[in-house]
MARNU-312319 format. One record per residue: residue in three letters; x negated, y, z negated of N, C-alpha, C in turn. Coordinates in Angstrom, 3 decimals, padded with zeros to 6 digits, always signed. Layout:
BEGIN
R residuo     n_px     n_py     n_pz    ca_px    ca_py    ca_pz     c_px     c_py     c_pz
R     ALA        X        Y        Z        X        Y        Z        X        Y        Z
...
# end
This chain:
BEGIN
R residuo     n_px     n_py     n_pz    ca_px    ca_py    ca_pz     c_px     c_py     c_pz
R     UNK -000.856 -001.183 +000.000 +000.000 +000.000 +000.000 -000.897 +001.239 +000.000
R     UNK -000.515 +002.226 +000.757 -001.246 +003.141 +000.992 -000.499 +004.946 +000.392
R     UNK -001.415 +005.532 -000.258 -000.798 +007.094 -000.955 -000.848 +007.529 +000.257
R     UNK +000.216 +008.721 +000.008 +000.612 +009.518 +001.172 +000.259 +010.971 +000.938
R     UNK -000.086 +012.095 +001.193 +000.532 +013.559 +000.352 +001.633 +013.674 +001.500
R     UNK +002.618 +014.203 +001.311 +003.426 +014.706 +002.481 +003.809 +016.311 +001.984
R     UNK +003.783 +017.126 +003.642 +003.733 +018.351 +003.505 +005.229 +019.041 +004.059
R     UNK +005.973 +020.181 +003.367 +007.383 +020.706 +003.768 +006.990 +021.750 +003.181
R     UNK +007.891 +022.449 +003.630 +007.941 +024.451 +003.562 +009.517 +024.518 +003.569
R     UNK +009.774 +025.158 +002.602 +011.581 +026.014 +002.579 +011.462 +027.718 +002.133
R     UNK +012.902 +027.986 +002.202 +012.624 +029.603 +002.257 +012.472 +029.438 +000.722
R     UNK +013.055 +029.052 -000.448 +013.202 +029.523 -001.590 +013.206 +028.431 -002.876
R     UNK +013.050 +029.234 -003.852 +012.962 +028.355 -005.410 +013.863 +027.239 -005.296
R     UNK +014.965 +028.170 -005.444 +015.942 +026.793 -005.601 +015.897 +025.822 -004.763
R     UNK +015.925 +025.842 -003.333 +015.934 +024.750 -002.276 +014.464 +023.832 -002.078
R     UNK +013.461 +024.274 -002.785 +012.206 +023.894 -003.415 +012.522 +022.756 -004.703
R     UNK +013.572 +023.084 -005.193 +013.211 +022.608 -006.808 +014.655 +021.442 -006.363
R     UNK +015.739 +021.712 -005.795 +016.475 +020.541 -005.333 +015.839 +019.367 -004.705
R     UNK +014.991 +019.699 -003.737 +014.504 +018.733 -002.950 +013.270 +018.180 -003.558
R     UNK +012.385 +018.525 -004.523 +011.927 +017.819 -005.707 +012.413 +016.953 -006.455
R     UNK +013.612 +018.049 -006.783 +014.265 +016.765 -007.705 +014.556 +015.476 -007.349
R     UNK +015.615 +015.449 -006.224 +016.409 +014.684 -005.240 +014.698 +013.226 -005.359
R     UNK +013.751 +013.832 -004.754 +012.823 +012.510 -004.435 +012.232 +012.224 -005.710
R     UNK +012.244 +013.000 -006.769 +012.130 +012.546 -007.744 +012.945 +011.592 -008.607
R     UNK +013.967 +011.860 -008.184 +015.265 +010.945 -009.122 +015.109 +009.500 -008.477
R     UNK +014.974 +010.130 -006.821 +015.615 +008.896 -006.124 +013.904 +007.563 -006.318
R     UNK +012.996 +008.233 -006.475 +011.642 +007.482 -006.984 +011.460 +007.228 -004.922
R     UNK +011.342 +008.574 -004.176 +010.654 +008.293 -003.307 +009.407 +009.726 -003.139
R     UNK +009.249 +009.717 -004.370 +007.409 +010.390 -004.802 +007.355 +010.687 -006.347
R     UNK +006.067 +010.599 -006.856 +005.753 +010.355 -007.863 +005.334 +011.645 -008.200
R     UNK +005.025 +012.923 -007.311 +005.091 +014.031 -008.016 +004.960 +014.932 -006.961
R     UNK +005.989 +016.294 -007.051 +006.116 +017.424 -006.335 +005.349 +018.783 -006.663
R     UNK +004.379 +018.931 -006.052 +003.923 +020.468 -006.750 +004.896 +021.427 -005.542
R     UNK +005.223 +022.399 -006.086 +005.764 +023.743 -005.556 +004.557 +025.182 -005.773
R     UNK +004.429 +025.243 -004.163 +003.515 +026.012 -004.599 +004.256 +027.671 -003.413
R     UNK +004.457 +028.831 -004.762 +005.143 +030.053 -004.333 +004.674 +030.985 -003.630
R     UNK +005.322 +031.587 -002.723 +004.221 +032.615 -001.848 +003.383 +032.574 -000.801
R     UNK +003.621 +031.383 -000.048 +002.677 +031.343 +001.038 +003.720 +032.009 +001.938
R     UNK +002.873 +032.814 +002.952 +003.373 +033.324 +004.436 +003.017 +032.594 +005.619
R     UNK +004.264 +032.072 +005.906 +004.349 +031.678 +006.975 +004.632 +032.383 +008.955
R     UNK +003.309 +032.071 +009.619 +003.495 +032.620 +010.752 +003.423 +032.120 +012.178
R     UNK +004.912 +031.784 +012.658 +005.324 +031.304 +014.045 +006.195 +031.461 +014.787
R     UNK +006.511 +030.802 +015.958 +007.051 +031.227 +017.035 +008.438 +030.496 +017.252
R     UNK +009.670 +031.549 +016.797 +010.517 +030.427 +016.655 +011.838 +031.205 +017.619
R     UNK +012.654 +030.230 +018.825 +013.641 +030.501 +019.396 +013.045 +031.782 +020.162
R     UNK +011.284 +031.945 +020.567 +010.868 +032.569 +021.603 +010.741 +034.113 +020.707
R     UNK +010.547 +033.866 +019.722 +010.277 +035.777 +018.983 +009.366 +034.923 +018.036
R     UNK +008.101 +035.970 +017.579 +007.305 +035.338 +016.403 +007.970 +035.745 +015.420
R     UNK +007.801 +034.888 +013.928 +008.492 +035.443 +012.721 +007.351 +034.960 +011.990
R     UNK +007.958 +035.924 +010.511 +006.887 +035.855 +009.375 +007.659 +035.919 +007.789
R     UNK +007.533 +034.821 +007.597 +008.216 +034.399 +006.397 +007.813 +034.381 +005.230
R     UNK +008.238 +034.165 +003.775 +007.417 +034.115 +002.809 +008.467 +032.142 +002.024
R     UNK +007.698 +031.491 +001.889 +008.394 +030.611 +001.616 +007.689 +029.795 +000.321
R     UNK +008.097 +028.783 +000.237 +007.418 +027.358 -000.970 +007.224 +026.341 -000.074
R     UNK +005.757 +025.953 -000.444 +004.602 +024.892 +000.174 +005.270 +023.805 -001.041
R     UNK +005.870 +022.621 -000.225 +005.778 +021.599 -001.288 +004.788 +020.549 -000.898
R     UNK +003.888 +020.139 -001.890 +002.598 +018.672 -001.795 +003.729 +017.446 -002.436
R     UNK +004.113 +016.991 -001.727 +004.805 +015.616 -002.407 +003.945 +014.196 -001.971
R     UNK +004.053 +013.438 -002.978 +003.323 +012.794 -003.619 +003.466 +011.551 -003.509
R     UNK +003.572 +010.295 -002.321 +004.154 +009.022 -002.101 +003.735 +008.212 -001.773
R     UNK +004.287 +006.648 -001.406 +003.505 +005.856 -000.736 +004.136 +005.464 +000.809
R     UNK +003.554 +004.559 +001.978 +003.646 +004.909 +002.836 +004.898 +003.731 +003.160
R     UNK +005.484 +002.873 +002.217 +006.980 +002.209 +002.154 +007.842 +003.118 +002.076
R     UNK +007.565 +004.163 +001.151 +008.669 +005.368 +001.076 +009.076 +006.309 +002.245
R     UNK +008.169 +006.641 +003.162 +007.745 +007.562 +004.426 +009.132 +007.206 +004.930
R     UNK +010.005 +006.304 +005.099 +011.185 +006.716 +006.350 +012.314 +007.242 +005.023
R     UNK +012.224 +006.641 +004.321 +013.496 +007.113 +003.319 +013.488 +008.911 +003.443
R     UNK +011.908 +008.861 +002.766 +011.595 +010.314 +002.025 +012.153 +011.213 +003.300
R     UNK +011.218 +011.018 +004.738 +012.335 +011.758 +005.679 +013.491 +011.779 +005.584
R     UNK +014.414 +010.958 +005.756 +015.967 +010.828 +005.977 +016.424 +011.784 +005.066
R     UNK +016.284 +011.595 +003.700 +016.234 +012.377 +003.048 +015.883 +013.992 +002.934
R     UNK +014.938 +013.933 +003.110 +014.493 +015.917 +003.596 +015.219 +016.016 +004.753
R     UNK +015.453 +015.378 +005.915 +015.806 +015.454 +006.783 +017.901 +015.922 +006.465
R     UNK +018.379 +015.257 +005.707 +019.676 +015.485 +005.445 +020.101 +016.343 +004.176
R     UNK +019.203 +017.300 +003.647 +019.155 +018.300 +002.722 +018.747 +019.302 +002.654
R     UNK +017.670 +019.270 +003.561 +016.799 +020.682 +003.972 +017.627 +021.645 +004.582
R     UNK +017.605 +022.720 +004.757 +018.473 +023.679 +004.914 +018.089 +023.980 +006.364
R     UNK +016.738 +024.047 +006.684 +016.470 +023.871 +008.136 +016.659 +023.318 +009.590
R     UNK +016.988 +023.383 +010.471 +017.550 +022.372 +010.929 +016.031 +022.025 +011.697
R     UNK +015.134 +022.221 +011.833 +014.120 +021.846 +012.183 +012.974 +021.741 +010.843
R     UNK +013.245 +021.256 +010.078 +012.102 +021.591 +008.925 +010.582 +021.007 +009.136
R     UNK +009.688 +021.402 +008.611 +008.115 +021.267 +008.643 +007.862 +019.690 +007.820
R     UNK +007.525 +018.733 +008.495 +007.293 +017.638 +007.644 +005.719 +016.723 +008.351
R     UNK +005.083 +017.120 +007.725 +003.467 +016.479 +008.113 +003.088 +015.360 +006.997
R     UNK +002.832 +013.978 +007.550 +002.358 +012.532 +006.712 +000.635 +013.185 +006.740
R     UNK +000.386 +013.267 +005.447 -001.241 +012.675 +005.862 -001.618 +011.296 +005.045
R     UNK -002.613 +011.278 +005.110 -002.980 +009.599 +004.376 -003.612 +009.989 +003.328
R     UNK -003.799 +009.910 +002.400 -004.652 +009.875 +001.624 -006.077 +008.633 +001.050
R     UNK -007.258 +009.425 +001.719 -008.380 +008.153 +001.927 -008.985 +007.837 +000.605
R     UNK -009.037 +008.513 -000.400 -009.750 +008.900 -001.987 -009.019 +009.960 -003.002
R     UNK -009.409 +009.131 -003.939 -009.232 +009.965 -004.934 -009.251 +009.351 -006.186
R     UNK -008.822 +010.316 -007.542 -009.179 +009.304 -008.349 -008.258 +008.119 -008.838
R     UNK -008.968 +006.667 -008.924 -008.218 +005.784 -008.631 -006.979 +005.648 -009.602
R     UNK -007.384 +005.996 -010.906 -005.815 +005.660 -011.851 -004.711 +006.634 -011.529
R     UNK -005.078 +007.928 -010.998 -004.085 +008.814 -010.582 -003.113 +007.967 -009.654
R     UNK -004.107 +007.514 -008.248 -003.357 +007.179 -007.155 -002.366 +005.570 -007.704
R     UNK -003.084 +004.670 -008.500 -002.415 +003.850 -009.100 -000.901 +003.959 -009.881
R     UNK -000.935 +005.477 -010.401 -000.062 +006.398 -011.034 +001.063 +006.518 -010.421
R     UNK +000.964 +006.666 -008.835 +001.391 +007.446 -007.636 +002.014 +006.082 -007.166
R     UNK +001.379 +005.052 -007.069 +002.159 +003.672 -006.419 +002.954 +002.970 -007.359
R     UNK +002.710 +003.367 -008.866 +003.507 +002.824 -010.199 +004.999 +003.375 -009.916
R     UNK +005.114 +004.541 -009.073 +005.953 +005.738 -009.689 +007.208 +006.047 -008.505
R     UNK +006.535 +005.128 -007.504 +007.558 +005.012 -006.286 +007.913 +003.884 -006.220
R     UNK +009.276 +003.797 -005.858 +009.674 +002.517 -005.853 +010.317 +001.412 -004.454
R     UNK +009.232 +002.356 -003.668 +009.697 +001.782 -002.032 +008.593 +001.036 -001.794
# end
């Protein structure tokens, strides 16, 4: 089984702290950081825009990866939302052990 970080952006607190919760309850990631204030800058429906939103690092393994979409995918307020898998190659090992204890896909 392999850790995941997975990466999403929303406009605001609250829709940040729902969609934490939600994969938290549902045990498809073992931990959400919210991180406030990043500006976001791209090209959307052919005009650039510039946003101020919440960076979420969520925290999973790679059994969880279709749920955890479906999921962001049917709550996110976006209808195109930002969702990037990376792998995670290292780190420290009881954390990531922590991380595969804590999901339950």
């Amino acid at each position: 089984m392999t850790a995941k970080l997975v990466v999403t952006t929303c406009e605001n607190k609250t829709e940040a702290l729902q969609i934490a919760r939600k994969l938290i309850d549902e045990h498809l990631a073992a931990c959400v950081n919210l991180v406030p204030g990043i500006t976001s800058v791209y090209e959307w429906e052919g005009k650039v825009t510039e946003d101020t939103e919440f960076l979420l690092l969520i925290k999973t393994t790679n059994p969880a990866i279709s749920h955890l979409k479906n999921t962001i995918s049917q709550i996110h307020s976006y209808s195109v939302p930002e969702l990037i898998v990376l792998d995670i190659s290292d780190g420290l090992t009881d954390y990531l052990n922590w991380v595969m204890k804590n999901v339950k896909y």
